[in-house]
C-alpha positions, -999 to +999 in steps of 0.1 A: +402+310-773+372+288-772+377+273-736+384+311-725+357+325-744+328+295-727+345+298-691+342+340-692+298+328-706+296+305-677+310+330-648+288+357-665+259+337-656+262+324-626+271+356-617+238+370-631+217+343-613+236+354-581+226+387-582+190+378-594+184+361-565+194+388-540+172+415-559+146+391-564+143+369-534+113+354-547+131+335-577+120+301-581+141+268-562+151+255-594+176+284-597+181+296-558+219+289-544+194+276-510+173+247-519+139+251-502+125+236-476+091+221-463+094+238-427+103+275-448+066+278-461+052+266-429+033+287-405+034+280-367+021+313-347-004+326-340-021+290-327-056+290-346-083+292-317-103+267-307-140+273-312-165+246-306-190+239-338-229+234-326-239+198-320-263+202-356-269+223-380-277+258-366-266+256-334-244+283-322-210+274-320-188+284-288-179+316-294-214+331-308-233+356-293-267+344-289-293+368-296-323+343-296-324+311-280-361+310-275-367+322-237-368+365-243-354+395-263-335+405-240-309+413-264-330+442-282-349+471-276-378+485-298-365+508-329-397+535-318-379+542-284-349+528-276-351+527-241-382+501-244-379+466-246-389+449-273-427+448-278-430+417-301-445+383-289-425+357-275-447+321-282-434+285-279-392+287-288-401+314-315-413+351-311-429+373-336-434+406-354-468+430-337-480+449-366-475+483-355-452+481-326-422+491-350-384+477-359-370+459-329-326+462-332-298+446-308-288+461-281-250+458-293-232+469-324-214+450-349-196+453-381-180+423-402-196+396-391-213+358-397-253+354-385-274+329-384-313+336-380-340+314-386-377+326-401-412+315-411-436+335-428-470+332-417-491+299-419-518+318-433-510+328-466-530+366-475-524+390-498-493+389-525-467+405-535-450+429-510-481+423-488-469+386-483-448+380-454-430+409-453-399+421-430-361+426-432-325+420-419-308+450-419-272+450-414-254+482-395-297+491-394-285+507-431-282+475-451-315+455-461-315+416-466-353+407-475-372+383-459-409+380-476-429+352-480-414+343-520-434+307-524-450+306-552-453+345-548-443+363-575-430+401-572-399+420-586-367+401-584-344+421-562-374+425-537-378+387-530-363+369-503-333+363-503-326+396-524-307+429-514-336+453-517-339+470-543-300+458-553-293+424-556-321+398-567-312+360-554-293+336-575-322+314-570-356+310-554-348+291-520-381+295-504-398+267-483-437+268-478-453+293-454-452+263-431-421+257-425-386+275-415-360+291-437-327+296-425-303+322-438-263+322-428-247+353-438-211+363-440-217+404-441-181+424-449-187+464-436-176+493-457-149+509-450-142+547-452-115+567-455-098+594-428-121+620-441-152+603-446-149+593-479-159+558-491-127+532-494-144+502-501-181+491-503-199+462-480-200+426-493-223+399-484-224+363-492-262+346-477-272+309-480-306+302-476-317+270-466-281+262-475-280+272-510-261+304-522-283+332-527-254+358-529-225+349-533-199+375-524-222+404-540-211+441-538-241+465-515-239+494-533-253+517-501-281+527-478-315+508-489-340+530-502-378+523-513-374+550-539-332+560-552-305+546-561-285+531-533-253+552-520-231+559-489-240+590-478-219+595-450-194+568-430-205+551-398-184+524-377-201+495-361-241+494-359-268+477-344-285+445-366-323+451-370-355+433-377-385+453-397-418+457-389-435+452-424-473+447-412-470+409-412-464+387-380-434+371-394-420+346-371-380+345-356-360+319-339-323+308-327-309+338-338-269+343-333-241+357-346-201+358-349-177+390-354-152+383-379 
């Protein structure tokens, strides 16, 4: 009865790891009847596109869309009146924020994307604070990454560069000397929203600046406000990027960005 008995165990499982395999397709090649292959787990199409890096460090790779490349702003228009060009001062390969003119935003919209922008604050240092080198990135013109003057400048922590306003401080203090240019490259995810306008999934942003993480996949919890907690209070699709006017002449250069 033995032999009987072992030969019936051994059907019954073969049998079982049969029919484990056709329900669960995904069971292990130690115990599939087809013994995988390299080519199985290999992906040929689509062909990854070709894109050109930048010669250095911050130079716009071939499928960027330049938004500064040191010549004019032709790109943007001013924030007061939309229909303007922009009214800030172009100088040598750089231009710069005129107290009072207003915001200046792009002329095109854009959701996920990467950007690259380079920024000085001004070689005078005055004031402190919030009054140091003041002005902003604002993604979809809702989202506010700080720029301000943060060397050797102390203010509140998720108000310094390389914070969310008034949501996420920096991971660290990555600020060169009024003298000299920071960079920032940001990889910005947009919020998504559901059929009937309600919020599916929050924005993301991870920002190096000067090439050290800042933010590092952080969670924008909504519109930035001076005074509130941060929300979404209504959806919105693709938006323009804008630069604030913040009373200081806060200087720009090679400015470009990729949609993702």
């Amino acid at each position: 009865m033995k032999p009987t008995f072992y030969l019936f165990a051994s059907l019954l499982f073969f049998s079982s790891i049969a029919l484990a395999q056709e329900k669960y397709p995904d069971t292990p090649p130690e115990v599939s009847p087809m013994p995988m292959k390299p080519e199985m787990t290999e992906i040929w199409e689509p062909k990854v596109e070709v894109v050109n890096p930048g010669e250095k460090y911050g130079n716009a790779p071939s499928d960027a869309i330049v938004l500064f490349d040191g010549d004019d702003l032709d790109q943007w228009v001013s924030q007061k009146d939309t229909s303007q060009a922009a009214a800030w001062d172009i100088k040598d390969g750089y231009f710069q924020v005129v107290p009072g003119k207003g915001g200046i935003q792009t002329k095109m919209k854009f959701g996920d994307a990467q950007i690259h922008i380079e920024w000085s604050a001004p070689d005078k240092v005055e004031n402190s604070g919030q009054g140091r080198g003041n002005s902003g990135l604002f993604l979809q013109n809702r989202y506010e990454l700080q720029i301000l003057d943060s060397y050797n400048n102390r203010t509140y922590s998720n108000g310094q560069a390389g914070s969310i306003y008034k949501d996420h401080p920096p991971l660290v203090n990555a600020m060169r000397a009024p003298d000299k240019w920071n960079t920032y490259d940001v990889i910005y995810t947009a919020p998504r929203f559901k059929d009937d306008g309600r919020l599916d999934s929050e924005a993301k942003i991870t920002v190096l600046h000067n090439g050290v993480v800042v933010q590092n996949n952080a969670t924008i919890h909504g519109l930035t406000l001076y005074i509130g907690l941060h929300n979404y209070p209504e959806a919105h699709g693709e938006d323009v990027i804008s630069l604030q006017d913040h009373g200081t002449p806060v200087q720009y250069r090679n400015i470009w960005v990729r949609r993702l």
